[in-house]
N, C-alpha and C positions, 0 to 999 in steps of 0.2 A: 352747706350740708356737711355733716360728719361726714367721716370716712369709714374704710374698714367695712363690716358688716352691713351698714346700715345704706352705702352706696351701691352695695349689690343687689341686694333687696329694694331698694327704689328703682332701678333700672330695670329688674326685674314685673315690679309691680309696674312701670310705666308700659313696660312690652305687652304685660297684658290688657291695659286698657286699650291700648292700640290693637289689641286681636291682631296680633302679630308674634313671631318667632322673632328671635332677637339673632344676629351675625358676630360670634367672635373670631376677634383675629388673632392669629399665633402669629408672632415676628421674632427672631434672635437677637437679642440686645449688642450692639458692635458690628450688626453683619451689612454691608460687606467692610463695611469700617463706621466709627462713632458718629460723624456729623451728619453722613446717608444717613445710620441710623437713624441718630432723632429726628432727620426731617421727617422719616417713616414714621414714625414712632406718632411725631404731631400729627401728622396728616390723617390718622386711621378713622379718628371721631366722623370728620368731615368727609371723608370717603364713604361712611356709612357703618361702618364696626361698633356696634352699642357695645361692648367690652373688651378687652384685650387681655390676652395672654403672653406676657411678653417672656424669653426663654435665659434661663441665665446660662449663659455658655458651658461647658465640660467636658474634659476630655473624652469620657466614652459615656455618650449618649446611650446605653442598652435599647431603650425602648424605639429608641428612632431612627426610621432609614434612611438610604444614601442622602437623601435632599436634606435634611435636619443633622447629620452629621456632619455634611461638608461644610453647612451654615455656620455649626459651631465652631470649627476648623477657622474658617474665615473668619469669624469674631477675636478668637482666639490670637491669631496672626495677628489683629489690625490692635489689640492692646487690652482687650475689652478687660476689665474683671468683674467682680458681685458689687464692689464699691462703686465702681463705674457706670454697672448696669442700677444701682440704687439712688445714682446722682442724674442718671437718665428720667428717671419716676419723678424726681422733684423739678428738673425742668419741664417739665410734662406739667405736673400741678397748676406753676404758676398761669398755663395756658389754661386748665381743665379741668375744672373742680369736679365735676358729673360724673365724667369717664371712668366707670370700673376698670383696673388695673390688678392680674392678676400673675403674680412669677411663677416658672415653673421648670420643673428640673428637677437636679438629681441633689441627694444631701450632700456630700462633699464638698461643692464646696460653702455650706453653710454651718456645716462642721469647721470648717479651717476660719472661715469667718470670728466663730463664736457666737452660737443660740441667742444669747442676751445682747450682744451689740448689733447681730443680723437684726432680729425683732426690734429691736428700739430703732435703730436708723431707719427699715424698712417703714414703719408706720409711722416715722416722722414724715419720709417721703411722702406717703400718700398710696403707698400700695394696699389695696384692700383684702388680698388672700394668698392664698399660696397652695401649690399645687406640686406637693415634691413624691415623684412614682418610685423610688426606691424604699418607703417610710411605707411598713405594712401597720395597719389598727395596731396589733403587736408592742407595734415601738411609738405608741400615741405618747408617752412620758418624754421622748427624746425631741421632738418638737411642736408637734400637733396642739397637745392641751399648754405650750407655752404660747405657742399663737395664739390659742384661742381668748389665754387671758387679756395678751396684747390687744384684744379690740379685732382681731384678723382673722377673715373665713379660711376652712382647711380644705378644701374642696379635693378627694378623693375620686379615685377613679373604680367604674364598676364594669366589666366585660361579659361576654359570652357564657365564661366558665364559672360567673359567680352565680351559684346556685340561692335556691333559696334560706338553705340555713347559713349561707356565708355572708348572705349579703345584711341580714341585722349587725353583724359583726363591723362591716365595711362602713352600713350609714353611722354608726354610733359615734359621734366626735363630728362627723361632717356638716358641716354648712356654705351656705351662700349656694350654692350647685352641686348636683351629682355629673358626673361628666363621665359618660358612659361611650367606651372605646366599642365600635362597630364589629368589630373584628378582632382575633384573637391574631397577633404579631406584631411587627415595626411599622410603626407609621409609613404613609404613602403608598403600601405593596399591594394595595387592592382596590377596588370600587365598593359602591353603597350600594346594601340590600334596602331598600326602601321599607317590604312587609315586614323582613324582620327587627329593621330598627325600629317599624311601629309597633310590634307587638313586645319588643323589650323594653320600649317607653311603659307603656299600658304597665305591664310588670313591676317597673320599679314608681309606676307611680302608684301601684299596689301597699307599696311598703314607707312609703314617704312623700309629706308634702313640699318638700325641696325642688326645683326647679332643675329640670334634666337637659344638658347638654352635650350635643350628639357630634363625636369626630370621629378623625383617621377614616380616608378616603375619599371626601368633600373635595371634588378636583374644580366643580364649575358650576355656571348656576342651575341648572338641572338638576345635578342632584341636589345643590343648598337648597333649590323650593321643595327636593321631596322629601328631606328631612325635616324642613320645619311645616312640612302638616302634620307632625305629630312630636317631635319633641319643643322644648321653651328656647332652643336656642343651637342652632350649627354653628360647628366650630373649624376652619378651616387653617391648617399651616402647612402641611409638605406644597400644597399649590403654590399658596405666597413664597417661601422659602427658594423655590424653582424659580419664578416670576424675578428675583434678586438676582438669580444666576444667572437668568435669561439674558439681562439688562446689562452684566458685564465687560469690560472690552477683553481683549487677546489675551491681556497680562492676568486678568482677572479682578481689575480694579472697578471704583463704582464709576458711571458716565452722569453726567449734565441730565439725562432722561430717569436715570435708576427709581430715585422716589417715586413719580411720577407714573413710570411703569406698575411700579407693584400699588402703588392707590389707585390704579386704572383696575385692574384686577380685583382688588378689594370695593370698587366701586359696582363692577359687574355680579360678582356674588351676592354684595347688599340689595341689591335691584333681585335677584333672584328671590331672594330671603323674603322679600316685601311683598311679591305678588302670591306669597302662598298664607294664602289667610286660614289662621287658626278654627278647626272645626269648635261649633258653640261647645 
């Protein structure tokens, strides 16, 4: 199967003949060092994660709290960089060809990279989209519509505050998913409103037939099954993120259990995600 666009939309389209919400998984690339990582990284499919989000490390996270900053922190420490985290995506390949794979983060460092060799490495690896929260519609010329010709979904994020005359602006240039933030702040700082994430689905599926993907606050599988009776797909990372910390010894290193912990985690939310069947 191609890649790019056409992997997100097949997973997507399989979610729906299954009358199921799909579970993705937000992980940091490097965290809590490279080789945890990619066990992590392999292990997500088979744990039950129909897509990933995987996070390219930076110094100052804006949008994300203490658990996804210290993540980064810890990638950072153990070596990790965007080339490193892109050479992650292509061992992943040779295992996964299915696997939607989506990066996400801040532009700098894709800036320091360079636009054109990020995009060409990136879609040689096999990463299918990108999701960068600092890059408003505004600045669609600076990487957005360069992805898009790469073959690569740009997957935008839509919140509380996007009204209705913002949000034509918001979906314009988007694809593969909308990925609609719960909650107006940093990642991890609150819980799920259930009715109101169903009535913000219902809304943006007012405006688009893109596939709505519902984070920030997804702690367990409670709430994973109550978001996926109405959005295409929970998205769950400060959990995971913690779950890595968890796992740690004294010094702060990874143990013999780490992977294993946070796929046990990612195995409990998918079991969540699965018993909440999509209304007709």
């Amino acid at each position: 199967m191609s890649g790019g666009r056409a992997r997100i939309e097949a997973r997507f389209q399989a979610l729906r003949q299954e009358g199921r919400a799909g579970l993705v998984s937000f992980v940091t690339a490097g965290d809590p060092d490279l080789e945890t990582s990619r066990a992590i990284l392999n292990g997500l499919p088979a744990a039950g994660a129909d897509l990933i989000e995987l996070g390219m490390a930076f110094t100052d996270p804006m949008a994300d709290g203490p658990a996804i900053q210290a993540a980064n922190l810890r990638a950072l420490a153990s070596g990790i960089t965007l080339r490193k985290t892109v050479r992650l995506v292509a061992d992943f390949r040779r295992r996964d060809g299915a696997t939607p794979i989506v990066l996400m983060g801040y532009y700098n460092p894709i800036h320091r990279y360079g636009v054109a060799a990020f995009l060409k490495d990136a879609v040689a690896a096999g990463v299918d989209g990108l999701i960068v929260v600092d890059l408003p519609p505004e600045e669609d010329a600076e990487l957005c519509q360069p992805a898009l010709a790469a073959g690569l979904s740009f997957v935008r994020l839509a919140t509380p505050t996007t009204d209705d005359r913002r949000l034509p602006t918001v979906l314009t240039n988007t694809s593969g998913f909308v990925y609609y933030v719960s909650y107006t702040g940093i990642t991890g700082s609150r819980g799920i409103d259930a009715q109101a994430v169903a009535a913000a689905v219902a809304r943006l599926k007012r405006h688009t037939d893109l596939p709505v993907a519902v984070g920030f606050g997804i702690r367990n599988a409670e709430q994973a099954a109550a978001v996926a009776r109405s959005a295409d797909a929970a998205v769950v990372g400060s959990a995971l993120v913690e779950a890595v910390r968890d796992s740690l010894d004294a010094s702060g290193k990874a143990t013999a259990g780490t992977a294993e912990h946070v796929l046990r985690a990612v195995g409990q939310l998918a079991a969540g995600v699965r018993q909440a069947r999509l209304r007709p």
